[in-house]
PDB file of N, CA, C and O in Angstrom:
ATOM      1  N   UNK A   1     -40.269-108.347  10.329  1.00  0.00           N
ATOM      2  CA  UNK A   1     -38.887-108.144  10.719  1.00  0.00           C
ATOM      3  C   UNK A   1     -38.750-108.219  12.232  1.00  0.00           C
ATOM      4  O   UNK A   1     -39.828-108.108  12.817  1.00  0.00           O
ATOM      5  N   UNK A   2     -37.893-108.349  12.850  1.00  0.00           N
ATOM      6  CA  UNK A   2     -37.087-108.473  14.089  1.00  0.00           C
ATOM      7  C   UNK A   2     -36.241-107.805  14.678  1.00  0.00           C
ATOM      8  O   UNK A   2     -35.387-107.267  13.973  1.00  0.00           O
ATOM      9  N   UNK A   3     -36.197-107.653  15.823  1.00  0.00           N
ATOM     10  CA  UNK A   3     -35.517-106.764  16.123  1.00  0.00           C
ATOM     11  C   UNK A   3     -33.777-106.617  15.497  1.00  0.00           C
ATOM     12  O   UNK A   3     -33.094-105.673  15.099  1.00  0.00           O
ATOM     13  N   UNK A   4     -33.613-107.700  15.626  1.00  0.00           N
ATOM     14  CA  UNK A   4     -31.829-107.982  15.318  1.00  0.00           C
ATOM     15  C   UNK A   4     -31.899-107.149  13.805  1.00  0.00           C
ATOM     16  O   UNK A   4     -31.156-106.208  13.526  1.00  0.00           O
ATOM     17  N   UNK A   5     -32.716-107.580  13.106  1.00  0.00           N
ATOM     18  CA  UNK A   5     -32.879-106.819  10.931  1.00  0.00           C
ATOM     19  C   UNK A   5     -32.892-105.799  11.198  1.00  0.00           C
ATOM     20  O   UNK A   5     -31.920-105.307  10.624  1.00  0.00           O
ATOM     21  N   UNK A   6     -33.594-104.757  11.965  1.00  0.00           N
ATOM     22  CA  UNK A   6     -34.155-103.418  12.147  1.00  0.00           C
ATOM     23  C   UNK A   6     -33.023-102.928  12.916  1.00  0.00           C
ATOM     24  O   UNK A   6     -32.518-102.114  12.143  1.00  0.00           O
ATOM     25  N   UNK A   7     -32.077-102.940  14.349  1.00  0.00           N
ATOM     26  CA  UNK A   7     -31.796-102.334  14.878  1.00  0.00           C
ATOM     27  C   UNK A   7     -30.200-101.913  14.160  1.00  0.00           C
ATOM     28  O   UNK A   7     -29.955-102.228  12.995  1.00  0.00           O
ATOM     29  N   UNK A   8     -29.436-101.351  14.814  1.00  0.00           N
ATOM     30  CA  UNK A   8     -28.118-100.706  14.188  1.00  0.00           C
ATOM     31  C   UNK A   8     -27.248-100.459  15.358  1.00  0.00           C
ATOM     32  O   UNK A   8     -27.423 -99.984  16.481  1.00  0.00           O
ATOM     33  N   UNK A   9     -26.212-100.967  14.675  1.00  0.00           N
ATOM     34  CA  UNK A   9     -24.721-100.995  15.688  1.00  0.00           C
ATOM     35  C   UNK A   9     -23.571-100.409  15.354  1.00  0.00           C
ATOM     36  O   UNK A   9     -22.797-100.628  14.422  1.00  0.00           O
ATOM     37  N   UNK A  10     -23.549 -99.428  16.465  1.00  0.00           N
ATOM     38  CA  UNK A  10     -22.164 -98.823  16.061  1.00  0.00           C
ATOM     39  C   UNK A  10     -21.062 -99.242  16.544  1.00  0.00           C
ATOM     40  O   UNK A  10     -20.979 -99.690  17.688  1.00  0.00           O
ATOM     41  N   UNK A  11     -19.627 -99.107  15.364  1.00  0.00           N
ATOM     42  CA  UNK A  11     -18.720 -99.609  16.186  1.00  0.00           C
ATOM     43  C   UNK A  11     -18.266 -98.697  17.901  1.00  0.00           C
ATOM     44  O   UNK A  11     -18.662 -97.554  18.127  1.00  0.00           O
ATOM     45  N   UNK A  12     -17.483 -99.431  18.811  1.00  0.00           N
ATOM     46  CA  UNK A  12     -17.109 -98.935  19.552  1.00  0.00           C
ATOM     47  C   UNK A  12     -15.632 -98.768  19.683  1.00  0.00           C
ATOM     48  O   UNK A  12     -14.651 -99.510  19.730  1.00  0.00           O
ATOM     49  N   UNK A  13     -15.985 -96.916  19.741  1.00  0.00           N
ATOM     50  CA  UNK A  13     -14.335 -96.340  20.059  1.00  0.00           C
ATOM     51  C   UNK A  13     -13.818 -97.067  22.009  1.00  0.00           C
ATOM     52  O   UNK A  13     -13.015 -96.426  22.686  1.00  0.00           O
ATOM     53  N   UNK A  14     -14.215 -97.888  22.341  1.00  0.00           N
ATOM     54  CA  UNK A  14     -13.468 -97.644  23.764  1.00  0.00           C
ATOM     55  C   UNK A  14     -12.003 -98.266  23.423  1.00  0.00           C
ATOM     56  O   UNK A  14     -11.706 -98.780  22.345  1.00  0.00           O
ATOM     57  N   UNK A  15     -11.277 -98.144  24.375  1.00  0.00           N
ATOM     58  CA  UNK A  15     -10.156 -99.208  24.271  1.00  0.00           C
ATOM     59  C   UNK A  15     -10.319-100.111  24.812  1.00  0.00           C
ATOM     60  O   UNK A  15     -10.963-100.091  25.861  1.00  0.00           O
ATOM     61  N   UNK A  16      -9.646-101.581  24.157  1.00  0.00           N
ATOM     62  CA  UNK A  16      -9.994-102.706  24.037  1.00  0.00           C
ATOM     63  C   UNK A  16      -9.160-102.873  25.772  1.00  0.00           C
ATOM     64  O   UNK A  16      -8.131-102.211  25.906  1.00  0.00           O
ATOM     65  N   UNK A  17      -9.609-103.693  26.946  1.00  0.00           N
ATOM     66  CA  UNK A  17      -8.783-103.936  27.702  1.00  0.00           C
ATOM     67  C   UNK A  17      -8.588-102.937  28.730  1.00  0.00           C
ATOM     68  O   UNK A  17      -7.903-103.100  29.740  1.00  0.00           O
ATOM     69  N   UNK A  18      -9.133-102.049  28.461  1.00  0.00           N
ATOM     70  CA  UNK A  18      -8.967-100.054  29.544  1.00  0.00           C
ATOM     71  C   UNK A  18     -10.476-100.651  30.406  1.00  0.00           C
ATOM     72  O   UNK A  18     -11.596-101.120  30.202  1.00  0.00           O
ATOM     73  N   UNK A  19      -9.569-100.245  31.432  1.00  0.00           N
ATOM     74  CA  UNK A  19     -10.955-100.365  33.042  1.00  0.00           C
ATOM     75  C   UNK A  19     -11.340 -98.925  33.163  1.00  0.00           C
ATOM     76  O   UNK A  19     -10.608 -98.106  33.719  1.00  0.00           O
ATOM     77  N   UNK A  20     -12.613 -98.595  32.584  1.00  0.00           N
ATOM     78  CA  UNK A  20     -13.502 -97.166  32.242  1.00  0.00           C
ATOM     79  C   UNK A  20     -13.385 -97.045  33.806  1.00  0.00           C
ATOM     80  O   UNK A  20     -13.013 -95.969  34.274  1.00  0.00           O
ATOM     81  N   UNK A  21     -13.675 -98.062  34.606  1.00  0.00           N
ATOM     82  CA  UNK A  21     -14.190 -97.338  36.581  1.00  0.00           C
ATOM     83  C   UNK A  21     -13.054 -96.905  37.196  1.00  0.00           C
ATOM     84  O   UNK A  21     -13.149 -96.193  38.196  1.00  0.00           O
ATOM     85  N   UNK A  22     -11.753 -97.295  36.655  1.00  0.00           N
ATOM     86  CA  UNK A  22     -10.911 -96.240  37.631  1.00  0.00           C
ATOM     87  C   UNK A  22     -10.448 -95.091  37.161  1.00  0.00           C
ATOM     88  O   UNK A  22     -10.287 -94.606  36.041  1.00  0.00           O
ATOM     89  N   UNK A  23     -10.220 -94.668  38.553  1.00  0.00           N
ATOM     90  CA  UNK A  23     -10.307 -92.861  38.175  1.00  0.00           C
ATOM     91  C   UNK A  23      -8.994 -91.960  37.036  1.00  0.00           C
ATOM     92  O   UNK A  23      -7.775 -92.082  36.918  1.00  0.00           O
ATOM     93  N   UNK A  24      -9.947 -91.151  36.428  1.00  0.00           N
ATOM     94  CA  UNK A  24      -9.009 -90.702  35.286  1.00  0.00           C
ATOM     95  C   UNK A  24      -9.622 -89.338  34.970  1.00  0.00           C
ATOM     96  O   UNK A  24     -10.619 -88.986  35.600  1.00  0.00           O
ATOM     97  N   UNK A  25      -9.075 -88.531  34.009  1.00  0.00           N
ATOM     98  CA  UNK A  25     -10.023 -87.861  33.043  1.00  0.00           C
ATOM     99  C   UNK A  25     -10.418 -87.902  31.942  1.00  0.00           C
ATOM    100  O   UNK A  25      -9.569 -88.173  31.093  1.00  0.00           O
ATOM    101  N   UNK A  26     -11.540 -87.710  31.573  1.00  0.00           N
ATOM    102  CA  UNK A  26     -12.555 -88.825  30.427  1.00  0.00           C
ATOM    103  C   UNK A  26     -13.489 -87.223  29.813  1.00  0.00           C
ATOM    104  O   UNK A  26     -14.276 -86.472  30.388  1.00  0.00           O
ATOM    105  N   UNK A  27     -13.024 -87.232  28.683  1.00  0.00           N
ATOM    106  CA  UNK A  27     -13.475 -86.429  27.358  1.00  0.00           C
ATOM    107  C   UNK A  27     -15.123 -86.733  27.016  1.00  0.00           C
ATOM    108  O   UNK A  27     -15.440 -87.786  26.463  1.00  0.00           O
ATOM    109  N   UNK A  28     -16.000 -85.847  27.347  1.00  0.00           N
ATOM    110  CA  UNK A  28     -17.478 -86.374  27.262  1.00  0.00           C
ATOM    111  C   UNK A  28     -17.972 -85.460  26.176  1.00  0.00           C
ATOM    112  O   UNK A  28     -17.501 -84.327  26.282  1.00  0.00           O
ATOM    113  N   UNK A  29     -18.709 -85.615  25.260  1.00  0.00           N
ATOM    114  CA  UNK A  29     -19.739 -84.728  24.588  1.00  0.00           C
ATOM    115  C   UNK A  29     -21.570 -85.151  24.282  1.00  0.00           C
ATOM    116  O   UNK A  29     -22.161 -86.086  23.743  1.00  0.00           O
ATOM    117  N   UNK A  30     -21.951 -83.923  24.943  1.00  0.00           N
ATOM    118  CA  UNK A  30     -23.465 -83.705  24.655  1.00  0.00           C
ATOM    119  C   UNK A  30     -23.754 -83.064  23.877  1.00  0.00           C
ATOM    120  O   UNK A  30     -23.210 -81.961  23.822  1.00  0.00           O
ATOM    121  N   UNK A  31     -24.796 -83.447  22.845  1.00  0.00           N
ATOM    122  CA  UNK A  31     -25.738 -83.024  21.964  1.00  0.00           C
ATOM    123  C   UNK A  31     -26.948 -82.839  22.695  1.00  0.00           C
ATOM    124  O   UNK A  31     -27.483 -83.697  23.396  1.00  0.00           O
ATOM    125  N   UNK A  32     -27.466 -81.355  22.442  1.00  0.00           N
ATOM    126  CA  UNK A  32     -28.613 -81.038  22.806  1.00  0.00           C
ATOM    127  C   UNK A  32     -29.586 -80.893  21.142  1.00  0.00           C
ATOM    128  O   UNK A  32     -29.321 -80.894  19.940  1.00  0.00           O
ATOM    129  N   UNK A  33     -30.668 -80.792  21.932  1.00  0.00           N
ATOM    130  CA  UNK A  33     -31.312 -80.585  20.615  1.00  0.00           C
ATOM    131  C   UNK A  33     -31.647 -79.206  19.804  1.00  0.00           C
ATOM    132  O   UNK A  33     -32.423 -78.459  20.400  1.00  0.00           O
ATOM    133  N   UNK A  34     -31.346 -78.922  18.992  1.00  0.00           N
ATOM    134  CA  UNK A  34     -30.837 -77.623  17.429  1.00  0.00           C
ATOM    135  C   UNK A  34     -30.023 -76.944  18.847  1.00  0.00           C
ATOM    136  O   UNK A  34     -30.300 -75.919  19.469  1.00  0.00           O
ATOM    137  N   UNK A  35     -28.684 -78.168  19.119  1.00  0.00           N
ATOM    138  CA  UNK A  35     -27.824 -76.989  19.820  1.00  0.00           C
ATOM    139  C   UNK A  35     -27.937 -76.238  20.515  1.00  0.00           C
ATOM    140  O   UNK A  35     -27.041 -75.396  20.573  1.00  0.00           O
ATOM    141  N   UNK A  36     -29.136 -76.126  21.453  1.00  0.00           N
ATOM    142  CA  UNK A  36     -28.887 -75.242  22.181  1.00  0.00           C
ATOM    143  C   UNK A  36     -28.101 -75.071  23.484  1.00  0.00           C
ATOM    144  O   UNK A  36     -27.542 -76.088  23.894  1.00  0.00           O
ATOM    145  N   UNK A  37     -27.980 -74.036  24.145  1.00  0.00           N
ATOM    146  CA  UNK A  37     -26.939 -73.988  24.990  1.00  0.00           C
ATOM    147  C   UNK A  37     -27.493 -74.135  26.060  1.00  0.00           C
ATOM    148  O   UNK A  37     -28.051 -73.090  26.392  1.00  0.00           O
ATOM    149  N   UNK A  38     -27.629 -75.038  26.863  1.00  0.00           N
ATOM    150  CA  UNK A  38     -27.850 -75.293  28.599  1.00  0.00           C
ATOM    151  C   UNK A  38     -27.451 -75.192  29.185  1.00  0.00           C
ATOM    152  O   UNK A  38     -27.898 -74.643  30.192  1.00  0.00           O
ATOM    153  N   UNK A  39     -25.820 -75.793  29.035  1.00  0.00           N
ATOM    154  CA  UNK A  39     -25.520 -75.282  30.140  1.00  0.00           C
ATOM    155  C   UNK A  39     -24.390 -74.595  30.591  1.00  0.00           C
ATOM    156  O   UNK A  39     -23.733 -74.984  31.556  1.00  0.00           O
ATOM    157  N   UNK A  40     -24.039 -73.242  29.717  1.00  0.00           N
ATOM    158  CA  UNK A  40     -23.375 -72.472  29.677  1.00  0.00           C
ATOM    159  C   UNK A  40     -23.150 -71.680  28.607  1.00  0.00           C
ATOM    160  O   UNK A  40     -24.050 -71.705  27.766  1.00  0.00           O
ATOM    161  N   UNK A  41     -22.004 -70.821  28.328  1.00  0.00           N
ATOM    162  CA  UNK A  41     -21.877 -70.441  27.247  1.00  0.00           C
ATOM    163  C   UNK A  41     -20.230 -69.993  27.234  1.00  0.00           C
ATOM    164  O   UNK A  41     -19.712 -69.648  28.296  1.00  0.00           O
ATOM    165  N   UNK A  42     -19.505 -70.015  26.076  1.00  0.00           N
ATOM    166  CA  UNK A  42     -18.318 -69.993  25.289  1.00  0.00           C
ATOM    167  C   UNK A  42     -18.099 -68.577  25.580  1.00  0.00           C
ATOM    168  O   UNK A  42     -18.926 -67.740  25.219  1.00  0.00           O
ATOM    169  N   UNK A  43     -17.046 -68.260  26.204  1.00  0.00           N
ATOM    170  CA  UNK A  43     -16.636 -66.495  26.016  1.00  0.00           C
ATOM    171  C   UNK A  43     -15.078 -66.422  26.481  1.00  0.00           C
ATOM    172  O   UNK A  43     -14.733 -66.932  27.547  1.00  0.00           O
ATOM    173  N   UNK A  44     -14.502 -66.007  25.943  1.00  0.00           N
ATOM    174  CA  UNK A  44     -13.116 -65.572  25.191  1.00  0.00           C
ATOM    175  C   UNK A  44     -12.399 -66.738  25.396  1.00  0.00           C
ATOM    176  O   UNK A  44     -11.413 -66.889  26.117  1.00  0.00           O
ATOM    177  N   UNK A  45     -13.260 -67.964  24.354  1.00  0.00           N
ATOM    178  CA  UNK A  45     -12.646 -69.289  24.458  1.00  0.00           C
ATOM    179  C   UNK A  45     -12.586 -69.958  25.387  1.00  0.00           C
ATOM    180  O   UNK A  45     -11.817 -70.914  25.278  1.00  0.00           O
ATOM    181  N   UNK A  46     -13.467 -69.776  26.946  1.00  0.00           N
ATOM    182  CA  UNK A  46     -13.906 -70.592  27.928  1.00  0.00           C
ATOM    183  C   UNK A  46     -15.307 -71.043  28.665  1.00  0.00           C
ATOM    184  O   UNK A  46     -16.346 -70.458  28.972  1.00  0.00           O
ATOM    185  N   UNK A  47     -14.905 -72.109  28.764  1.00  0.00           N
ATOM    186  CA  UNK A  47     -16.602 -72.325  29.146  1.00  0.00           C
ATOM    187  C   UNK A  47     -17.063 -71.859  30.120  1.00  0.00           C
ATOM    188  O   UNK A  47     -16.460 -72.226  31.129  1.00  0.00           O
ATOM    189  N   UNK A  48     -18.247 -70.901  30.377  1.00  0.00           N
ATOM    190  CA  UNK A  48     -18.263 -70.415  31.642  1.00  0.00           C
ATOM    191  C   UNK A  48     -19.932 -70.915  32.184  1.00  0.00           C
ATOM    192  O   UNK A  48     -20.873 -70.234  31.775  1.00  0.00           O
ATOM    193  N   UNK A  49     -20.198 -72.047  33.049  1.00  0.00           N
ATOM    194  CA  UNK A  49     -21.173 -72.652  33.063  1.00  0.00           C
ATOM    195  C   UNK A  49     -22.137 -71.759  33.980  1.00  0.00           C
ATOM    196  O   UNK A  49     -21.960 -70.849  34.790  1.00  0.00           O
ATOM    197  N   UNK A  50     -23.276 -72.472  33.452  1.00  0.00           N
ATOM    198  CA  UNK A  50     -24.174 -71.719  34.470  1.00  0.00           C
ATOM    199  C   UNK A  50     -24.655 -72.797  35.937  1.00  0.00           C
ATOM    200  O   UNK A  50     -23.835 -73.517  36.506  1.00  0.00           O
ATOM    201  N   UNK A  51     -25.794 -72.717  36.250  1.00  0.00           N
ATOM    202  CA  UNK A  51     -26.452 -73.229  37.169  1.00  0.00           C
ATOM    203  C   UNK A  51     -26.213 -75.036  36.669  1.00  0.00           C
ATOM    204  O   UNK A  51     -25.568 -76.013  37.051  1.00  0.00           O
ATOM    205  N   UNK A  52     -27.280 -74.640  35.501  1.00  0.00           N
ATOM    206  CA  UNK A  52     -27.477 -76.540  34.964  1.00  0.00           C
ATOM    207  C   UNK A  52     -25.832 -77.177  34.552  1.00  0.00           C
ATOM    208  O   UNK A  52     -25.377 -78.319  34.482  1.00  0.00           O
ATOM    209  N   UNK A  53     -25.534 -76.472  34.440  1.00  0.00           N
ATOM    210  CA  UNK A  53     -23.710 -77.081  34.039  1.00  0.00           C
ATOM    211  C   UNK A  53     -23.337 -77.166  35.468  1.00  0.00           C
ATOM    212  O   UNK A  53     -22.796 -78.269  35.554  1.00  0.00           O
ATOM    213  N   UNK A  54     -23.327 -76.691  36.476  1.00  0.00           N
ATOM    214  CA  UNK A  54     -22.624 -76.855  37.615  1.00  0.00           C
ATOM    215  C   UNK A  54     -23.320 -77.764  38.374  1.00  0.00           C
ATOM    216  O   UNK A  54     -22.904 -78.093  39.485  1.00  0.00           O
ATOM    217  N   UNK A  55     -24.155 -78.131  37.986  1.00  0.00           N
ATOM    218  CA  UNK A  55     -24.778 -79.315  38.756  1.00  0.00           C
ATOM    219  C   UNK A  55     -24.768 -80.809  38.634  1.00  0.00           C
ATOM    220  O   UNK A  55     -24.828 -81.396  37.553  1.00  0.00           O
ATOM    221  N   UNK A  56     -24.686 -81.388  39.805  1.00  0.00           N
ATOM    222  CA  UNK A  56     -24.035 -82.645  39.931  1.00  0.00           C
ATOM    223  C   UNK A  56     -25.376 -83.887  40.091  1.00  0.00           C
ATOM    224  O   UNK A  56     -25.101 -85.080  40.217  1.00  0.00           O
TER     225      UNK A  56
END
């Protein structure tokens, strides 16, 4: 087999025609692995980050 048989494609949510490089605000999500929390934690419904979340 080959790569093209073996590999897998997902469709893409972007919008068709939208320029991702100019500036906006853009909805991101990370998966860590079994969830754990890095870089912050959830308390009375806000994210309150720590060190690794505040870093750029």
């Amino acid at each position: 087999m080959n790569d093209e048989t073996t590999s897998h494609h997902r469709r893409s949510i972007r919008l068709q025609g939208y320029d991702y490089a100019q500036a906006g605000a853009y909805f991101m999500t990370i998966c860590t692995q079994q969830r754990a929390c890095l870089f912050g934690k959830i308390v009375n419904g806000e994210m309150q980050l720590n060190g690794a979340g505040r870093t750029r």
